[in-house]
C-alpha positions as CSV (number, residue, x, y, z in Angstrom):
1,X,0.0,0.0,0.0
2,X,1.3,3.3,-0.9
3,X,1.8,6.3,1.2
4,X,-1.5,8.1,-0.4
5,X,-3.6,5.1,0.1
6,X,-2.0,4.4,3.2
7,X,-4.1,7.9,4.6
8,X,-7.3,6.8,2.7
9,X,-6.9,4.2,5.0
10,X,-6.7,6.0,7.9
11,X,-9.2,8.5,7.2
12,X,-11.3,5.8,6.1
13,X,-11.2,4.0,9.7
14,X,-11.3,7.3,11.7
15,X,-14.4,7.6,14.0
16,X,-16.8,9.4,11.4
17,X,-18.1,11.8,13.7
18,X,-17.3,15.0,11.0
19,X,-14.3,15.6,12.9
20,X,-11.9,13.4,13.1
21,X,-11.9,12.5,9.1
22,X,-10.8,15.9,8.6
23,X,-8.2,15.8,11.8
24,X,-6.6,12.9,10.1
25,X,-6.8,14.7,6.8
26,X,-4.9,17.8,8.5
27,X,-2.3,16.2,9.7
28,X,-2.3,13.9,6.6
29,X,0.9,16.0,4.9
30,X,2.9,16.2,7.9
31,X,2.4,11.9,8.5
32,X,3.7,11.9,4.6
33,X,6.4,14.2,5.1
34,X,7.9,11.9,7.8
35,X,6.6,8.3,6.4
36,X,8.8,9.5,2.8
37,X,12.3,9.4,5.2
38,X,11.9,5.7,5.7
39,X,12.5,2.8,3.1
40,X,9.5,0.8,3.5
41,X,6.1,1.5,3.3
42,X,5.1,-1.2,6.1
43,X,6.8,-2.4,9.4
44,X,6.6,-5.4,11.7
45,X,5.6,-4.8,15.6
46,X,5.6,-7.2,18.2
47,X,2.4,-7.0,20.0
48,X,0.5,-9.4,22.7
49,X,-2.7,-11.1,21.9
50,X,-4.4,-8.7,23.5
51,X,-3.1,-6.4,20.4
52,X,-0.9,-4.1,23.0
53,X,2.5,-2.8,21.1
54,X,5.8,-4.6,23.1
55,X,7.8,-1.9,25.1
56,X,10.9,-2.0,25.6
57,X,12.8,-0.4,28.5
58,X,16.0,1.2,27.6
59,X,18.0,2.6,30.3
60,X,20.9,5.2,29.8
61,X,24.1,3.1,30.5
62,X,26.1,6.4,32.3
63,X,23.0,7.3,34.2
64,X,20.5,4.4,34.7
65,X,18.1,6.2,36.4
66,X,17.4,7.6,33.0
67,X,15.1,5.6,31.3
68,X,13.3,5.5,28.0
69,X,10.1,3.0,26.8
70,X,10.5,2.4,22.8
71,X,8.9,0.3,20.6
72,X,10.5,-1.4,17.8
73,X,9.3,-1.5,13.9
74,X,11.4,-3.9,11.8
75,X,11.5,-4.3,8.1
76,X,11.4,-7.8,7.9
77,X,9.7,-10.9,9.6
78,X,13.2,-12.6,9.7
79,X,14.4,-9.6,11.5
80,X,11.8,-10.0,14.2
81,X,12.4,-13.4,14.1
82,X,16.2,-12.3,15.7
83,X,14.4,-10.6,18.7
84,X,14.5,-12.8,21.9
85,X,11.0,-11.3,22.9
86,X,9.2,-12.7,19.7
87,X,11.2,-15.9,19.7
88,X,10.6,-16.7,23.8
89,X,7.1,-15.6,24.5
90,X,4.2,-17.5,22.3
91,X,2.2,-14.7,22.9
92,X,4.2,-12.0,21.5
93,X,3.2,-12.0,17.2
94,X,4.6,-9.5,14.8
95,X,2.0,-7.6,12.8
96,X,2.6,-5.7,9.8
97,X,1.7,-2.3,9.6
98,X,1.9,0.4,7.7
99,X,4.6,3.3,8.4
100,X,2.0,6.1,8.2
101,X,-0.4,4.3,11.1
102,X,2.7,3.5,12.8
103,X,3.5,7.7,13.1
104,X,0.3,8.1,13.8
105,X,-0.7,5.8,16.7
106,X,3.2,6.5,18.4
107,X,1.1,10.3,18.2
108,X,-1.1,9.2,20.8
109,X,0.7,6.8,22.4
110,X,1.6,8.3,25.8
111,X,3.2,5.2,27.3
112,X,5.9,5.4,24.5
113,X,8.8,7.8,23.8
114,X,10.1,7.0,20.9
115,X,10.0,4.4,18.1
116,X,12.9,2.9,16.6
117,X,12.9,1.8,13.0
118,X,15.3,-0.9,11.9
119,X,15.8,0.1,8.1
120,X,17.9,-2.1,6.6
121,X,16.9,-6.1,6.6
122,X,19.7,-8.1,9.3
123,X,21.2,-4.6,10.7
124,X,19.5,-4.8,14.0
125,X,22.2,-2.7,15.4
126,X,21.6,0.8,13.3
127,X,17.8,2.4,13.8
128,X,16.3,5.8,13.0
129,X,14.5,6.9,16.1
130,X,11.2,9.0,16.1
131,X,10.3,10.7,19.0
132,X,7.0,10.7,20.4
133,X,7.3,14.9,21.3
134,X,9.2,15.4,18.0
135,X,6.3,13.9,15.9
136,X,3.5,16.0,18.1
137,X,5.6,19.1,17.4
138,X,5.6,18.3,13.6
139,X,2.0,17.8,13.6
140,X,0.8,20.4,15.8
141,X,3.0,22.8,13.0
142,X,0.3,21.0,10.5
143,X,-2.5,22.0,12.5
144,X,-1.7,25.5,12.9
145,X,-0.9,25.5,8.5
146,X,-4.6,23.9,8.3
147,X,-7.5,26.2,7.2
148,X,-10.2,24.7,9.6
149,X,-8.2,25.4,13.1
150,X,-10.8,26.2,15.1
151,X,-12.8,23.1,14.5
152,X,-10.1,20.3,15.7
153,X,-9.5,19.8,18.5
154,X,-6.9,21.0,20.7
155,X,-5.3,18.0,22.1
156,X,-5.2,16.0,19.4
157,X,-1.7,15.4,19.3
């Protein structure tokens, strides 16, 4: 799925409750914009049964009181298959999903810092990281660019 009908998606699925179809929409560019820095169009998350996105807790080695919750996106299902987590725990399952959704649920997600993208297949040592408060920043820039400010709402990322 390309980028474009990657946000038809996600408009698409949005609660149609005449606003949030034309939130998504809005921040539609900015999602685009980030999405075109990445090589693949869809990544694999480990997530419980329960459909919960796997955290991982990284802690600063100098300073280990200094900690950061991340969630990994890998390009491949061999990749994932190199993770301890998905190969020890039968209810962790990788699930494909597009890079787009991915920037736009780590939006919302408050339990998570950062996302780390492993773009190249078997490098699991080199990833691009997105921050959770560098992504709201980008899209709250989109928001204030939109022509219909004043009827989305103010939280929303």
């Amino acid at each position: 799925m390309n980028l474009d009908e990657q946000i038809q998606v996600l408009i698409d699925n949005a609660p149609q409750d005449g606003v949030m179809p034309r939130v998504v929409a809005a921040i539609a560019p900015a999602l685009q914009l980030l999405a075109k820095k990445f090589r693949h169009f869809q990544y694999y998350i480990l997530q419980n049964l329960d459909q919960d996105w796997v955290l991982t807790t990284l802690s600063n080695r100098a300073n280990p009181d200094v900690e950061k919750r991340v969630i990994y996106a890998f390009p491949t299902l061999k990749d994932v298959s190199a993770v301890s987590a998905a190969k020890l725990d039968p209810q962790v399952i990788a699930v494909p999903i597009p890079i787009t959704h991915i920037l736009f649920q780590l939006a919302a997600l408050e339990t998570v810092d950062s996302i780390v993208f492993f773009e190249t297949p078997g490098d699991l040592n080199t990833g691009v990281e997105v921050r959770r408060e560098d992504l709201q920043h980008v899209i709250q820039v989109q928001l204030k660019q939109n022509p219909f400010p004043n009827q989305i709402p103010h939280d929303i990322a």
